[in-house]
MITOR-280695 format. One line per 10 residues: their letters; for each residue x, y, z of N, C-alpha, C, O, CB. Coordinates in pm, 1 decimal, decimal comma. Glycine has a CB too. Example, Ala and Ser with C-alpha at 12.3 -4.5 7.8 and 13.67 -1.06 7.14 Angstrom:
<pases>
as = 1319,0:-569,0:780,0:1230,0:-450,0:780,0:1320,0:-330,0:780,0:1423,6:-331,9:846,5:1130,8:-447,3:904,6; 1285,0:-225,0:708,0:1367,0:-106,0:714,0:1290,0:3,0:787,0:1340,9:113,8:803,9:1408,4:-59,8:572,5
</pases>
This chain:
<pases>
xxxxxxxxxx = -4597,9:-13362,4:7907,2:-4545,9:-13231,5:7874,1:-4605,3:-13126,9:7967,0:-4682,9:-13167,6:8053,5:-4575,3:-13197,1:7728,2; -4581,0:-13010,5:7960,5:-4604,2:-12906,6:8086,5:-4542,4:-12780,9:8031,3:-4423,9:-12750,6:8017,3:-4524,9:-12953,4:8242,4; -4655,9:-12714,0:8002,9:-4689,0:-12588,5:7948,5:-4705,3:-12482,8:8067,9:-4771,6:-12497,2:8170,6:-4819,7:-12602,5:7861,5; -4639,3:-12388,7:8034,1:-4623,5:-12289,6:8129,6:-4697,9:-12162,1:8110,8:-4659,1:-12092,0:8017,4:-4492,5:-12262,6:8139,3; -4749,0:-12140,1:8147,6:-4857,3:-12018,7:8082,6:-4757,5:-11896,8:8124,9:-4688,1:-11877,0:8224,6:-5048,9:-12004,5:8170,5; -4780,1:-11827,6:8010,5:-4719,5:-11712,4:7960,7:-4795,9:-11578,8:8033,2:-4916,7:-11561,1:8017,5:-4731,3:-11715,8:7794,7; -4728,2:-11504,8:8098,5:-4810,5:-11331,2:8183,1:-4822,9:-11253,9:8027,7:-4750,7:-11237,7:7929,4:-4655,1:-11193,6:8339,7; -4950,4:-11220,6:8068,2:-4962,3:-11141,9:7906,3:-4951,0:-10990,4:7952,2:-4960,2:-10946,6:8066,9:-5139,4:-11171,6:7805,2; -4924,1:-10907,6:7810,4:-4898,1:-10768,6:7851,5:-5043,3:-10702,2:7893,4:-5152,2:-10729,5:7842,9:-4822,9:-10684,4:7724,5; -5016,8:-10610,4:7996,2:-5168,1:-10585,7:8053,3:-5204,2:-10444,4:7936,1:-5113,5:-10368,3:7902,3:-5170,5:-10532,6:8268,6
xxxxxxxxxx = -5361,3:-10426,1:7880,4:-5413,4:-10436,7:7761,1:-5420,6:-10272,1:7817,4:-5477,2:-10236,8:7920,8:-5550,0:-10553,7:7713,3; -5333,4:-10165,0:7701,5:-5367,9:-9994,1:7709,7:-5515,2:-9989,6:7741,5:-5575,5:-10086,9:7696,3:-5339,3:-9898,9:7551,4; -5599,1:-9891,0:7816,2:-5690,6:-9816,1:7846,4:-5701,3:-9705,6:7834,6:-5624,2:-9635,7:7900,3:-5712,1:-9825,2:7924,2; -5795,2:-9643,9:7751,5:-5805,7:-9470,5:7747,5:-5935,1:-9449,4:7824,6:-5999,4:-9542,9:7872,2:-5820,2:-9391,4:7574,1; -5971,0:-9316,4:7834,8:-6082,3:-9275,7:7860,8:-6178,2:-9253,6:7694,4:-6143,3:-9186,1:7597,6:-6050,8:-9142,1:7957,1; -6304,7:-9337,9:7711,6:-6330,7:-9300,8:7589,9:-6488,1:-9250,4:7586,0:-6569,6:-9278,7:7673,7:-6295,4:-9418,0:7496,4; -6516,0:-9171,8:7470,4:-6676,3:-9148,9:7508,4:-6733,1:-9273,3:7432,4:-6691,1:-9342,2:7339,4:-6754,0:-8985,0:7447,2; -6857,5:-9273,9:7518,1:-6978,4:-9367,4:7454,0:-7102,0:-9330,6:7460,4:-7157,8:-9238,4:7520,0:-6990,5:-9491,1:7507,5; -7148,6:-9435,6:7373,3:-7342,5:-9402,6:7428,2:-7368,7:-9492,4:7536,9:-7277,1:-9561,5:7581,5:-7488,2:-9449,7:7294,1; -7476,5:-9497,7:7580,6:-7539,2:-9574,6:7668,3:-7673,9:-9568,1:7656,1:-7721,5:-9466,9:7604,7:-7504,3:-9548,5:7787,5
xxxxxxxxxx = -7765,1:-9679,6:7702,8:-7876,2:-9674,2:7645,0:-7949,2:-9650,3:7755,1:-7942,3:-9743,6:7835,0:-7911,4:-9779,9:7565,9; -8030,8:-9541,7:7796,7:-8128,2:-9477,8:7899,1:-8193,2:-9584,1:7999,1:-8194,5:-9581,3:8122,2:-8249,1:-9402,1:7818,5; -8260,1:-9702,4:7889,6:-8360,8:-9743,8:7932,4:-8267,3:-9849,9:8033,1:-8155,1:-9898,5:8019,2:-8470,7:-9792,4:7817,5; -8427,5:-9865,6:8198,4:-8309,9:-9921,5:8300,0:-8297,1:-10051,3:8275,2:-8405,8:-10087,9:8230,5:-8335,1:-9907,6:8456,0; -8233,1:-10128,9:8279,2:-8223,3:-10256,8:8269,0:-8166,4:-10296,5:8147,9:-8114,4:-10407,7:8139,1:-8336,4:-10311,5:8288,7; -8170,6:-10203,1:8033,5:-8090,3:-10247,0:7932,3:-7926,9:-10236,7:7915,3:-7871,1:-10135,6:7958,1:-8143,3:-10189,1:7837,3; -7859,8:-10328,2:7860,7:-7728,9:-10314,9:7863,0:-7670,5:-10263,7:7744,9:-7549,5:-10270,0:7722,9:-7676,3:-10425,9:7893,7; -7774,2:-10200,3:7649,0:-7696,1:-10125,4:7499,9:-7580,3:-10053,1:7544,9:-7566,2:-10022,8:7663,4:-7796,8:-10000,9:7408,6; -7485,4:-10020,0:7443,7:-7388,7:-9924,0:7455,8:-7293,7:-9951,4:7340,7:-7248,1:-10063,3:7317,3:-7322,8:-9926,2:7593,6; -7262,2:-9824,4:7259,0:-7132,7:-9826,0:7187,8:-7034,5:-9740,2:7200,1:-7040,7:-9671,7:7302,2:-7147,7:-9823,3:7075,1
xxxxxxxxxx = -6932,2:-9718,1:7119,4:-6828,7:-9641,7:7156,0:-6868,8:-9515,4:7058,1:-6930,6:-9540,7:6954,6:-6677,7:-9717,2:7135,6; -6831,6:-9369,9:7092,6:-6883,1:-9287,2:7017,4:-6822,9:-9288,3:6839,3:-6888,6:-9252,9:6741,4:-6858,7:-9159,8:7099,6; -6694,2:-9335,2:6840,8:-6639,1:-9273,5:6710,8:-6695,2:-9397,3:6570,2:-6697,5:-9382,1:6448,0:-6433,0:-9259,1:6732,7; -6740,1:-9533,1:6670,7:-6821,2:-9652,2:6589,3:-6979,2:-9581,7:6548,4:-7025,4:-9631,5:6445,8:-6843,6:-9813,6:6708,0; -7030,7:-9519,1:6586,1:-7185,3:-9490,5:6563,9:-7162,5:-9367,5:6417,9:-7059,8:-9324,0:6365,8:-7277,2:-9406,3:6744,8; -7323,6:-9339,9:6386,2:-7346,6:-9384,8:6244,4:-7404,3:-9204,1:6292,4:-7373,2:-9096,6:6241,1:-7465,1:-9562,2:6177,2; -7472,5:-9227,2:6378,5:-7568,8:-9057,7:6428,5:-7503,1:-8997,8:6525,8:-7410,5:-9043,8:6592,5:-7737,6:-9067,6:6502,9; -7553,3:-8893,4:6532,4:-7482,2:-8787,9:6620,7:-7561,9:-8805,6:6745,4:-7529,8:-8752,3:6851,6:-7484,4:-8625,6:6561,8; -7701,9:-8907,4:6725,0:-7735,8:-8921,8:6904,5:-7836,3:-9028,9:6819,3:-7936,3:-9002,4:6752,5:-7819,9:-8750,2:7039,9; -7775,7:-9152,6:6845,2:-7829,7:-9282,9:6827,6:-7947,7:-9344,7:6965,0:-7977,2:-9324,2:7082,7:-7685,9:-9378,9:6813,5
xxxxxxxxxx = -7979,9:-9425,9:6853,8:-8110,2:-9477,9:6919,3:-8019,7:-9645,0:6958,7:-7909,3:-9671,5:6911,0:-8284,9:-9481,6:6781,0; -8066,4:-9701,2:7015,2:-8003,6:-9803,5:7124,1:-8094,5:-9925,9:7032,5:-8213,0:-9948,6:7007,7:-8051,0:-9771,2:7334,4; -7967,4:-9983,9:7002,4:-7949,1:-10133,5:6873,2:-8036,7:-10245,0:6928,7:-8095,1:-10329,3:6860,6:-7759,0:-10218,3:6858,2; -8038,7:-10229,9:7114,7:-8099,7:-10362,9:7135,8:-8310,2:-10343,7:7141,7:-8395,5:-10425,1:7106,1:-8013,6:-10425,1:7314,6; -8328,9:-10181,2:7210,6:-8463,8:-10140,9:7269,1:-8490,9:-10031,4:7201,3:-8606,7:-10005,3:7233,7:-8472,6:-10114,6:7418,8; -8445,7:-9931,4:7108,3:-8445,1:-9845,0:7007,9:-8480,8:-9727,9:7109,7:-8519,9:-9619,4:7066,5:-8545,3:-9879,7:6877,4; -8467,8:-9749,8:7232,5:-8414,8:-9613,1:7325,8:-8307,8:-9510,0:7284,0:-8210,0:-9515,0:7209,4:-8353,1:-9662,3:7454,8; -8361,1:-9420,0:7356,6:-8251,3:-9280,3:7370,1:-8158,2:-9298,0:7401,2:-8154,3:-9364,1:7505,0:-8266,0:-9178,8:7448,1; -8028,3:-9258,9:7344,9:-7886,9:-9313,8:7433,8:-7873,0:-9184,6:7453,9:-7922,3:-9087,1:7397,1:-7740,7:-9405,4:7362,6; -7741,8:-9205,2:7611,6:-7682,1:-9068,7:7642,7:-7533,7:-9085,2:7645,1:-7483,1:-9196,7:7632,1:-7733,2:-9008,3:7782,9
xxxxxxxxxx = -7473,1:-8992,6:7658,9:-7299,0:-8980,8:7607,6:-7278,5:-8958,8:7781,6:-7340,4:-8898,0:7868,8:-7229,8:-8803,2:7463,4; -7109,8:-9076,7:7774,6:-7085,0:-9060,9:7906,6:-6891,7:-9102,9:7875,3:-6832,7:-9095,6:7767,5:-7204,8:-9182,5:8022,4; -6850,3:-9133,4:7973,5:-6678,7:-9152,9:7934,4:-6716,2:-9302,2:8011,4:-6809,0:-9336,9:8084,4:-6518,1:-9014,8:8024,3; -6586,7:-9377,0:7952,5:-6593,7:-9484,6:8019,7:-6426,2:-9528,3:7999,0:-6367,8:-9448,9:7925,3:-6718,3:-9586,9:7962,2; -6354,5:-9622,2:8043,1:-6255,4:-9651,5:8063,3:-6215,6:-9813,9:7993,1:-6218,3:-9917,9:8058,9:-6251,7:-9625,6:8199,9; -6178,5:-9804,4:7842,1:-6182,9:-9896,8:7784,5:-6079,3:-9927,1:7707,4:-6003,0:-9834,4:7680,2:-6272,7:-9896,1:7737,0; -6048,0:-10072,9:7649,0:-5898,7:-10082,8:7609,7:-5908,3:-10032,6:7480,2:-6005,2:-10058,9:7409,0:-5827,8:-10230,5:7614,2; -5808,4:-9956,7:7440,9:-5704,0:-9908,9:7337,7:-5786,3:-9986,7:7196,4:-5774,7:-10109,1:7189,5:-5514,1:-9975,2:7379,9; -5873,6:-9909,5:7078,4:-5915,7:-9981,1:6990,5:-5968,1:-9845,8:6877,9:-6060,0:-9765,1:6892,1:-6027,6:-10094,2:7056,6; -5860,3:-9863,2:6756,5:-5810,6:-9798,2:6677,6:-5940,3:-9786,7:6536,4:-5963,6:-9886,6:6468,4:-5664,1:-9868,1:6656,6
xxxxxxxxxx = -5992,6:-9690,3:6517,9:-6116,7:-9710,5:6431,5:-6030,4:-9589,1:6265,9:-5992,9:-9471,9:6262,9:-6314,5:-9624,5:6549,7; -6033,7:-9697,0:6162,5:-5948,4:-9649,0:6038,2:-6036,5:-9555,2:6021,5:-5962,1:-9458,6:6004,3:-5915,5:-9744,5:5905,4; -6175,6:-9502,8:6012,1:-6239,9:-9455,5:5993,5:-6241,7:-9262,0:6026,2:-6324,1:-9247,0:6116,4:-6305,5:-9545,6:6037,3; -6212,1:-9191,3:6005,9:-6198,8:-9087,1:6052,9:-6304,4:-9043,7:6134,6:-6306,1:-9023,6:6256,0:-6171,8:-9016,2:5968,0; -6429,8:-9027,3:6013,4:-6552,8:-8998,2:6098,4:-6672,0:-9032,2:6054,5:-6724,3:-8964,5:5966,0:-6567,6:-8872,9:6125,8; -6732,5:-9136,3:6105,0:-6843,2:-9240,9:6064,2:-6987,0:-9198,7:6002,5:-7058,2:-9253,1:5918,1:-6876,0:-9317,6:6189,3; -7001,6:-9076,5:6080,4:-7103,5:-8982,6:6065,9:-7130,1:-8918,1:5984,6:-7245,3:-8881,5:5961,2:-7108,0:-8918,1:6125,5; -7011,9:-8881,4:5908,0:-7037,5:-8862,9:5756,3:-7079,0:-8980,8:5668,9:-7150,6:-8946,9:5574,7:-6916,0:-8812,2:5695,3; -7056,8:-9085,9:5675,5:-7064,9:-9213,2:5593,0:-7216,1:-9238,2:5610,1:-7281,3:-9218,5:5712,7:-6963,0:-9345,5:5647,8; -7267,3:-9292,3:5473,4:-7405,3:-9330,8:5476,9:-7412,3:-9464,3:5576,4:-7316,2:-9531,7:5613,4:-7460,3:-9360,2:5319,4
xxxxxx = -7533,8:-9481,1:5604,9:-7618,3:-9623,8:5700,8:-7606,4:-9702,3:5585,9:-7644,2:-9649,4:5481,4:-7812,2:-9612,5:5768,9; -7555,6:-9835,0:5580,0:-7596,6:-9941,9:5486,4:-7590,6:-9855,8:5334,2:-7574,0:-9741,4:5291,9:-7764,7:-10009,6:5532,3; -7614,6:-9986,7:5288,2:-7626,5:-9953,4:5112,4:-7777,8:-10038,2:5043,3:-7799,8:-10158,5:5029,9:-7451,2:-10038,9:5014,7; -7863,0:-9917,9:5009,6:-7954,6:-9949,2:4940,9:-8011,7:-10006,8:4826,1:-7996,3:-9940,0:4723,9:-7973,7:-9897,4:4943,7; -8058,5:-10087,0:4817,7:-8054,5:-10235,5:4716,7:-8192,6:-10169,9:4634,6:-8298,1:-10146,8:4693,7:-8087,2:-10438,5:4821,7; -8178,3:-10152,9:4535,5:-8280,5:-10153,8:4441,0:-8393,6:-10307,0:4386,6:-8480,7:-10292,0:4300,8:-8193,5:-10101,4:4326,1
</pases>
């Protein structure tokens, strides 16, 4: 049999903001509208992140605005 591989549709890109994580050599980074603070500390080295644009595919967050929402849920 002989399968023909299919051209896939090439994937929307916006300009989007993110963090990035200061420290050199580290590769942290999230997208701004996913984070929890208004200037997060970096998930992998608990560095300073800084806000920059980056050019990333099309990814829809139900969430309006995260930053209002509490961190986790506290277990008694």
């Amino acid at each position: 049999m002989y399968f023909q591989k299919r051209s896939s549709e090439p994937v929307p890109k916006e300009n989007t903001m993110i963090w990035s994580c200061e420290q050199e050599g580290c590769k942290g980074w999230m997208r701004d509208n996913f984070s929890f603070a208004y200037a997060p500390t970096c998930h992998l080295c608990q560095s300073p992140m800084v806000s920059s644009m980056e050019m990333l595919p099309l990814l829809v967050n139900s969430n309006i605005n995260m930053k209002l929402l509490k961190e986790g849920v506290r277990i008694l």
